[in-house]
Structure formats: structure tokens, C-alpha cells
C-alpha positions, -999 to 999 in steps of 0.1 A, spaced: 0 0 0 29 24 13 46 16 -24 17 25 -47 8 57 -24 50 67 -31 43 64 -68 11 82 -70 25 110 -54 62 112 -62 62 87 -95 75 52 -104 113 47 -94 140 58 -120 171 36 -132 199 42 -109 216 71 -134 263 62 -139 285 88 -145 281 83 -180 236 91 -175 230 125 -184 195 116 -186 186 128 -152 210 159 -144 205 196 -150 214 219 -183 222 256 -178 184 267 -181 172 242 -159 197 248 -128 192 283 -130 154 279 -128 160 254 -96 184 272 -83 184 310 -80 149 308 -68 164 323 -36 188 347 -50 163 363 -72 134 364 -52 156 388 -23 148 411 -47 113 412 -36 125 424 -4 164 436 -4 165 469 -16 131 475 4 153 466 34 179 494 27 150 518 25 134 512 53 165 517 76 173 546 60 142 563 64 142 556 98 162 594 101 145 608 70 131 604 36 163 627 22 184 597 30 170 574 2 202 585 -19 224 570 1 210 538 -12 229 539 -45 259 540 -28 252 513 -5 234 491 -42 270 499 -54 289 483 -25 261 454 -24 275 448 -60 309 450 -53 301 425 -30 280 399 -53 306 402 -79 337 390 -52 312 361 -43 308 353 -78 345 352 -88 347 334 -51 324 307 -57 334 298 -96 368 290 -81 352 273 -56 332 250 -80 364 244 -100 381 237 -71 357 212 -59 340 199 -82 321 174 -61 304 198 -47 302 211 -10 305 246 -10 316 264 18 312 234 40 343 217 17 364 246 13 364 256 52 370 218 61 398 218 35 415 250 40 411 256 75 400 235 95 370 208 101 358 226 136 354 256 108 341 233 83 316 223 104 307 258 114 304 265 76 281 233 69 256 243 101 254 274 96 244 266 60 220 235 70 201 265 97 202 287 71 184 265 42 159 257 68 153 290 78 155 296 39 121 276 32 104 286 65 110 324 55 100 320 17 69 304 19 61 330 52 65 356 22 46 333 -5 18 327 19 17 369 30 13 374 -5 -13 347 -10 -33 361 18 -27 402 4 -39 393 -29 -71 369 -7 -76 388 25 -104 362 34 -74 340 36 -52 360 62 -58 339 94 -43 307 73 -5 327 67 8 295 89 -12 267 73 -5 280 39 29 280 46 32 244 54 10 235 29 36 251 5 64 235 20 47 195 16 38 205 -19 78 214 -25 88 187 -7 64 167 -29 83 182 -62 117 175 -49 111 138 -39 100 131 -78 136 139 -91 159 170 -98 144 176 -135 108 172 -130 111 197 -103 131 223 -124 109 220 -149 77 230 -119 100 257 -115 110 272 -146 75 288 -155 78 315 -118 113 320 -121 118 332 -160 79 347 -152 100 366 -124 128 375 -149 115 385 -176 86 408 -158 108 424 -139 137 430 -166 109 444 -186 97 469 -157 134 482 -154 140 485 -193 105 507 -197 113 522 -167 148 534 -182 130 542 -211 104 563 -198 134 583 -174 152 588 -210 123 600 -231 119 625 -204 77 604 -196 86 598 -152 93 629 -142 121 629 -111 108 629 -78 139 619 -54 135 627 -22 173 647 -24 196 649 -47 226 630 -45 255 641 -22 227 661 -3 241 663 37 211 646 55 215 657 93 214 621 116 230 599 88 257 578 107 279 553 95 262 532 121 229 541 102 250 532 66 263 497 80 232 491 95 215 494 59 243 478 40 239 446 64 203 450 50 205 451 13 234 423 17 205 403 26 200 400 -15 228 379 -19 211 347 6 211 320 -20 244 328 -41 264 299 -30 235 275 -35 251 266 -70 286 257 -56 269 232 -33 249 213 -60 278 210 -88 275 172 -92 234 182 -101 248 194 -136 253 177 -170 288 177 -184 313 198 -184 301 201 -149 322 226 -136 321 246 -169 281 241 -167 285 253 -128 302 280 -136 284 298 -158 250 298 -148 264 315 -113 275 340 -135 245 344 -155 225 345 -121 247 368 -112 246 394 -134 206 390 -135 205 393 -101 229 423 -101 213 443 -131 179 435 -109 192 449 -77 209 482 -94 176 487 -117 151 489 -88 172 507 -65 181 532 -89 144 532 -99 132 539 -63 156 565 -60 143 586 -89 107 583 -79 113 592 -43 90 559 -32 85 553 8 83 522 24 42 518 29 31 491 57 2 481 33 21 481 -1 57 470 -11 81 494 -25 88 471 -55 49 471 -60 49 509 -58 76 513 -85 57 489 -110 26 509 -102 42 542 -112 64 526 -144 31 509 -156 5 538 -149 -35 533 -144 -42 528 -180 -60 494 -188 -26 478 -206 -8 492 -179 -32 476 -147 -25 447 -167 11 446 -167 11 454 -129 -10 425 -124 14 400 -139 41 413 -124 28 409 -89 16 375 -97 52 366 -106 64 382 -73 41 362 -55 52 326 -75 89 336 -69 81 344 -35 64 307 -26 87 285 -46 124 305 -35 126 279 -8 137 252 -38 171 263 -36 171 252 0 153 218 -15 184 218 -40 211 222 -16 207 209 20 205 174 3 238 179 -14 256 197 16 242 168 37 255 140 15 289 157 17 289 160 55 278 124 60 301 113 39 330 127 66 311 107 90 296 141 105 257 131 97 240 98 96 249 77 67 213 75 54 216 112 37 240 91 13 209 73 3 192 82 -30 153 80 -33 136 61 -56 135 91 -79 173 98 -77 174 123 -53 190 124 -14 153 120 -6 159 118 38 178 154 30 146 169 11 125 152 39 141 160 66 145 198 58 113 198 52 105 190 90 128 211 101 111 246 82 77 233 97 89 234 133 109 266 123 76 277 111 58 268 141 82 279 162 78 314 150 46 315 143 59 320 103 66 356 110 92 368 83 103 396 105 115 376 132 130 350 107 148 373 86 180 383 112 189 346 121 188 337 81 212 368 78 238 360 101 233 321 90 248 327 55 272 355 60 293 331 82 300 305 56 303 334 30 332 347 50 350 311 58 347 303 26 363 334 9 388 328 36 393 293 24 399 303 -4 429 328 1 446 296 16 440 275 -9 458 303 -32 486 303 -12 489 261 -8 484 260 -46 507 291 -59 527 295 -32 546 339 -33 521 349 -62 487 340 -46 474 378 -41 469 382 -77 447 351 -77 428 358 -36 423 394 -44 384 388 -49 382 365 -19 400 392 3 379 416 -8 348 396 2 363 382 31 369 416 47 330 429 37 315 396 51 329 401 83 325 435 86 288 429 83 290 397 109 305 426 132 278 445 123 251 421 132 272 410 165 273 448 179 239 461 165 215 431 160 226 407 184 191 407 204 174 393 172 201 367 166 211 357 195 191 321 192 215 312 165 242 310 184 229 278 210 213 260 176 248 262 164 265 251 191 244 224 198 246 210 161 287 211 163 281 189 197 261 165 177 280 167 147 312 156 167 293 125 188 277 111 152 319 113 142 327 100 173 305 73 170 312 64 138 352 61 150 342 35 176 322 15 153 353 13 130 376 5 153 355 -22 169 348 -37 140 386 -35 122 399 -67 116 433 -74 135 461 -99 135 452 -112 163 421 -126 153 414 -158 162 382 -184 149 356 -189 179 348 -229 176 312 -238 191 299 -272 204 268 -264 197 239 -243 189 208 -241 218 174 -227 200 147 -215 215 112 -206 201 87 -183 215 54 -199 210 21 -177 213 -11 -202 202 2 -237 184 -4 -228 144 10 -233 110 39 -211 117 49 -220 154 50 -258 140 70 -253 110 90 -233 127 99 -257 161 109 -286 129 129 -261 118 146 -254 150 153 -290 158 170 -289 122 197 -263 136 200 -266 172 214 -299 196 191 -287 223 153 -274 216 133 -255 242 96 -240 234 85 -210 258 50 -196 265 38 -171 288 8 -174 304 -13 -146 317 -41 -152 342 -67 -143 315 -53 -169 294 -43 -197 320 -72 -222 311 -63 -220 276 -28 -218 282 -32 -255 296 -46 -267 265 -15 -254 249 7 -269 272 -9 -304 266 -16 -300 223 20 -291 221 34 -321 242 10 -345 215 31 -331 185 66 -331 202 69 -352 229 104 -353 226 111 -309 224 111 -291 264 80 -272 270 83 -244 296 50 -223 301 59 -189 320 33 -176 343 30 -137 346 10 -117 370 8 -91 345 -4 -90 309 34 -81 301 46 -103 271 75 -94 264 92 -89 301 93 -125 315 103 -132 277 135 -114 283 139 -129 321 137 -164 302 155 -154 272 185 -143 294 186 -174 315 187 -199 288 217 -176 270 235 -178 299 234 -219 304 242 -221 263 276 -205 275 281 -231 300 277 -253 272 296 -236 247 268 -231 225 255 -203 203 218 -190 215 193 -190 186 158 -168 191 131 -179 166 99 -156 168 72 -176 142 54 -148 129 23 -150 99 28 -131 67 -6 -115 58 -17 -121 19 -20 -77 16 6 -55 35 -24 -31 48 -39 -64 71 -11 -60 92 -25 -34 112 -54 -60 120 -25 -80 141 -9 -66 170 25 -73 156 36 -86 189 71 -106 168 85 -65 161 83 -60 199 102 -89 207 127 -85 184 129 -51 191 141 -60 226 165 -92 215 185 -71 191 199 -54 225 210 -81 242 247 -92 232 259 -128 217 222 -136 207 210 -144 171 173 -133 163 155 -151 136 122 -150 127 104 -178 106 75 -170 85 44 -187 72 30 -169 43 -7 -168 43 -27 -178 10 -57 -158 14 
């Protein structure tokens, strides 16, 4: 039942896909659809941020936002050159997590890789907040759903994901070139109308105007803002092996065309804003309030503002796919250093790290939960989460320069040391200014290096237990001592005592007996003895309607006189086989809980036997 319920809703299971399969991996248009979903969308609310912080003192200090877009993009294009060395570097993927582990260290590696696995949760829980607020603006009716939308949109993207990389890029290509194109368009008429002299200039100053109260705390303080638009950047350099050959080359390039889209994007509605003098409205965005001025009242034009909202709001609800896209890949690179459970190296039925997409998923519906899915308070931890493996990784990469190239390394780091200096500046930033809104960060962090170090730690100690020596010597048995819990005498407790008495010298049937079930438990007792006179018997009586304890009490007993003996100790639970999977929840299931208990106790083998029923 579980098996035709996976492929109605996530599809039949695909051929495992070689090295040599391209049939399943991502071209340049596809990837760029799955995954700048987050970059682009910041767009929706980046250069807004900047606004709003600088209007905090006045409306004259809108200008200041060009010089703060032009740093933003100083800062994009470091991260760019950054990252395309990264993904030629490491072409397996890994990101930040890789580079840090590689470069510096894996205590910073592992800061890198949980920072980034908070920050893709945190990713998802904040986009579909946004997606379902602008659900619920567009359907007011809707408004007291925001959380229940959310999640709704999170299942649905899980859903996407678990079917396999293309068929979600293809889900995801309509929003995001719907998001590209709409809002290319509104900066190219926009620069148009500007040029043919049509939107007159209302800025709020002119540029270079001294606005009394502007502080370069105020000016970091927005810059940490409109950084925000950059969340998402490094998603590509985490998900390299997603990409059709030349996979680097492939890599490569479509970070650089998101790039500059995302770059022309941020400069064309910042510089747009500017010349319009537009304030930050609680009701209405400032990226809606531009399109509603470029596109004017006219019928043509109410329908251009129309589409271009709607694309805002798809961009808006699907952005958390990037997170979808990455945390699988950054997981499968972390368990594969023993620092996560091995099952996030396990691909789905559908060819994707399907525990990674699942299991992010659960983790953005507690976030969202958590805080209510309130974008405000989500935003400042989703900040500081991605600026901290933007900075280790930039300063990865200035090491690996100097490993690699040795005296001339500057010429090749100068990028990364450019954006490793901004990216701290603006963790400083956040530590000194913002630290009472992301303060929570910090224990989550903490707390995931402490688990990340036990699951290593563990992982050591199985090796090392497990290791083969030279001093390994062969155990020889005299013997092998079975014993068979018997429940009612059927099909499958007889099959499976002849089979015990095939395997083991000495043969010994238990039953407990409850004082509900002694009278019967007699006729047990006394059918059993008629069909093997010759195999020991022992009924257990309980004063409690506990199965499984005086099972272990006997269990333990037995094991320890098959040591005397020099024997191994053989469990066999008989158990039925229902004709449909779903009739198992009509049977208490009672041979799981046994074995569930056995499998802790030490130098005991568990078997089960089972009868397969016809009908």
C-alpha cells in the first residue's frame, strides 16, 4: 500500500543514473530555474530593506541607497569570482562546508556546513512565510491561514523534490523566467520612460545632499540589510554534481548568468526607487509601488502590474527550492566525513538524497511553528546564517591560493579578500547592532557542532570495533541451543519448532501465560506435548499481561546456560505473513516487539520464521 501511495504521489522509481547518465541531471536553463529561486526572489525584499532603515532618520536619505546598491555589487561580484573557483576547485560539490574543512579546518568546516544547514531551513520557513503573505494580500479572506499555507507550500515542494531533480526544475522554470522577464521588462521601460523624459524625477534629495542624523552606524546598519540579497548565491557551488557535463564549466556559468541578472535587478530597482522618491508603505511594497508608477492606471498598464505581482508572488512561494536543492547535497557531503547519519547518502527512488529533502522539510515546519511563520522575526537569524560561511569560505579560499601558488597568490585571492573583509564586517555588524534578534542562532549552532562531533565520534568506535586485526582468532562452538517463543500452536509456530530442531542440539519451546489466558494456556501446554513429545516445554506464568518482560527474564537465563555449554543461543519468533501488506494493522504485531528487545541483548541471534498466508 505504502509503495503505490509513493508512486502516485512522487512517481515510479527511475534507473539508478552512472556517470556516463546525463538523462537525469540539469542543463544551464534548468539549474538556473531550480536554483536562483532564492537569490532572485531577495529582490522582492532587499533593496526595500535598505529603504526602510534609512528612512528611519529621513526620507532625504533614500540616496544614500545607491551608494550602499553599489557596494552590495561589489560584494555579489567578489562572491561570484569566489564561488566559480570554488566550484572548479571542488567539483564534487560542498561549498563552503568543503572549502572551510579543507583550508582551515574541520571545527570551521563544520561551522560553515551548520550554519548553512540552519540557514536553508530558515531559507524555506522564511519564503513560503513571504509566498503565503502574498497569497493572503492578494485573498484577504485567507489571512488567518498565513501559517497553514505555509506548510501546505512546504509539503507540496517537498512533494516536487522527492520526484527527481528535472521534473522539479521544470515546476520551476515557469515562476522563475515569469519573475525575470517581468521584472527585466519593468526596469528596461522604466529606463526608457526616465530617458524619453515620460517619469518625471521625484527623489526625495539629490545626491551628495548632507542629510542631518546619517551615521555610518545608520550606513552599515543598511548595508547589512541590502546584503541580505545575496542569501542564495552559494547554493550553486553546493549542487555541482546536479549538472550535465562539463560540470564545472556548466557550474560555472550559470552562477555567473544569475549573477549578473540578479545584479542588473538589484541596481535597476534601487536606482528606480531613487528617482521616484517611493516610501516604504506598511500596506504596499516598494517594489509594488515602483511597477505601479512605471506601468500607470491605464487598462494595458493595470494589466502589466497585475502579472508582475503574480510573478512576485510565484517567486516568493517557490524560492525555498534552492534550499530543496542544496541541503540534500551539503548533507550528503557531510555524511560522507562521517559528520551526519549515513542515510543522507541514500538516494530515493526518484534519484534524489530523498531523507535530505524530507528532513529539511521537517525542520522549516517546526521553524515555522516555532515562530509562528513571522518573516520579521526570521529574517536576522537567516542573515547571520549565510554570512558566516560566506566569510570562511572566501577565507578558504585565500589559503588555498597560497597552498596552490605558493609567493604569487594575491593576484589570484584578491576577490576573496575583498569579500572576506566585507563579510565580516557585516557579521560585526550584526554581533554589535543586532545581536538581540540573533542571538538564538548561536545555542542551535553550538548544539549541532556537539552533535556533529558525537555522530563522528561514533562512527570512529564502530570502526575501530569492527577492524579486523592480526590477532584474530576463529571462535569454535559445540553447539547451537534454540529456543522458540510460541504464542497459540499454528502453522507457523509448528513449521517453525521442525525447523529449529533442524539447527540446534538442544530445543526448548517458551510460553507465557497470563491469568486471563491460564485455562487455555493448559490446552496449549498439553496439544504441544501430543506433536513433540520429545522438544522441552516451559509455560511462564506472569501476574501481569506483560509479554515481552518474563520473555526477556527467560531469554536471558537460557543464554546464559548455552555459555556453559559452549553453545550459540538462537531466538526464533514464528510470525504469519498477511496475503496484503495493509492487514497487518489488524495483528498486534507482537514478533516487532520482541525482536525489538532481542536485538539489545549481546551474543544472541534473532530469527524469525515466516508462514506466508494464502488468502
Amino acid at each position: 500500500m505504502f509503495e503505490k501511495l509513493r508512486n502516485l504521489f512522487i512517481g515510479y522509481p527511475l534507473k539508478s543514473a552512472g556517470d556516463s547518465d546525463e538523462e537525469h541531471l540539469l542543463s544551464k536553463s534548468q539549474a538556473l530555474a531550480m536554483l536562483s529561486s532564492d537569490a532572485l526572489s531577495s529582490i522582492a525584499y532587499g533593496p526595500e530593506q535598505v529603504i526602510l532603515v534609512l528612512t528611519t532618520i529621513s526620507a532625504a536619505a533614500i540616496w544614500w541607497s545607491l551608494p550602499i546598491g553599489l557596494l552590495v555589487l561589489v560584494l555579489l561580484a567578489s562572491l561570484t569570482i569566489s564561488y566559480q573557483q570554488v566550484i572548479h576547485a571542488y567539483p564534487k560539490g560542498g561549498g563552503a562546508y568543503i572549502v572551510s574543512t579543507e583550508n582551515l579546518s574541520p571545527s570551521m568546516g563544520l561551522l560553515a556546513g551548520g550554519s548553512l544547514l540552519i540557514d536553508y531551513m530558515l531559507t524555506v520557513a522564511v519564503s513560503v512565510s513571504s509566498g503565503a503573505d502574498a497569497i493572503t494580500s492578494a485573498f484577504p479572506a485567507f489571512k488567518n491561514f498565513n501559517l497553514e499555507i505555509a506548510i501546505a507550500l512546504v509539503l507540496l515542494l517537498m512533494l516536487m523534490n522527492l520526484r527527481g531533480l528535472r521534473e522539479s526544475a521544470r515546476s520551476l522554470m515557469v515562476p522563475v523566467y515569469l519573475f525575470i522577464i517581468s521584472t527585466m521588462f519593468l526596469i528596461v521601460y522604466g529606463a526608457f520612460q526616465i530617458v524619453t523624459g515620460q517619469l518625471p524625477y521625484h527623489a526625495t534629495a539629490h545626491v551628495g545632499v548632507v542629510v542631518p542624523g546619517v551615521s555610518i552606524i545608520l550606513l552599515l546598519r543598511a548595508f547589512t540589510s541590502g546584503s541580505a540579497s545575496l542569501t542564495g548565491v552559494e547554493a550553486i557551488s553546493n549542487a555541482v554534481p546536479f549538472f550535465k557535463k562539463p560540470k564545472e564549466n556548466n557550474a560555472a556559468g550559470t552562477l555567473a548568468i544569475m549573477s549578473l541578472i540578479l545584479g542588473i535587478m538589484f541596481a535597476g530597482i534601487t536606482f528606480l526607487n531613487y528617482w521616484l522618491g517611493i516610501l516604504p508603505n506598511a500596506h504596499v511594497t516598494v517594489l509594488a509601488q515602483i511597477a505601479k508608477e512605471i506601468f500607470g492606471d491605464s487598462l494595458v498598464g493595470n494589466a502589466l502590474f497585475y502579472v508582475f505581482q503574480l510573478s512576485t508572488a510565484l517567486i516568493l512561494a517557490v524560492a525555498a527550492n534552492t534550499g530543496f536543492s542544496a541541503f540534500p547535497m551539503l548533507s550528503f557531503n557531510m555524511a560522507r566525513n562521517k559528520y551526519m547519519p549515513h542515510l543522507f547518502m541514500e538516494k530515493g527512488a526518484r534519484l534524489g538524497y530523498s531523507n535530505g529533502i524530507i528532513t529539511l522539510a521537517v525542520g522549516a515546519i517546526a521553524l515555522l511553528f516555532i515562530f509562528n511563520g513571522s518573516t520579521e522575526r526570521l529574517i536576522p537569524l537567516y542573515t547571520i546564517g549565510v554570512f558566516i560561511p560566506f566569510a570562511l569560505s572566501q577565507t578558504g579560499m585565500v589559503v588555498h591560493w597560497k597552498r596552490k601558488i605558493g609567493k604569487g597568490f594575491l593576484r589570484h585571492s584578491l576577490a576573496n579578500i575583498l569579500g572576506a573583509i566585507i563579510c565580516y564586517v557585516i557579521i560585526l555588524i550584526l554581533l554589535i547592532f543586532r545581536l538581540n534578534e540573533i542571538w538564538p542562532f548561536f545555542p542551535i549552532i553550538i548544539a549541532l557542532m556537539i552533535l556533529f562531533y558525537s555522530i563522528k565520534n561514533h562512527y570512529n568506535n564502530v570502526a575501530m570495533q569492527l577492524r579486523l586485526t592480526e590477532d584474530v582468532t576463529n571462535v569454535h562452538y559445540d553447539g547451537n541451543t534454540v529456543l522458540i517463543l510460541v504464542g497459540n500452536l499454528t502453522q507457523a509456530s509448528i513449521r517453525a519448532i521442525n525447523y529449529a530442531k533442524s539447527i540446534g542440539q538442544t530445543v526448548v519451546a517458551m510460553h507465557v501465560s497470563t491469568l486471563e489466558t491460564k485455562q487455555k494456556d493448559l490446552e496449549i501446554e498439553k496439544e504441544f506435548k501430543t506433536y513433540f513429545p520429545e522438544v522441552t516445554f516451559v509455560n511462564i506464568e506472569s501476574n501481569y499481561r506483560d509479554i515481552v518482560k518474563p520473555t526477556m527474564l527467560f531469554v536471558n537465563k537460557m543464554n546464559r546456560e548455552a555459555q556453559k555449554q559452549n553453545h550459540t543461543m538462537t531466538v526464533i519468533i514464528p510470525k504469519f505473513i498477511p496475503k496484503h501488506s495493509w492487514q497487518n494493522v489488524l495483528h498486534n504485531q507482537m514478533s516487532l516487539r520482541l525482536r525489538a528487545r532481542l536485538r539489545w541483548y549481546e551474543d544472541i541471534i534473532i530469527a524469525t520464521y515466516s508462514y506466508h498466508l494464502k488468502k
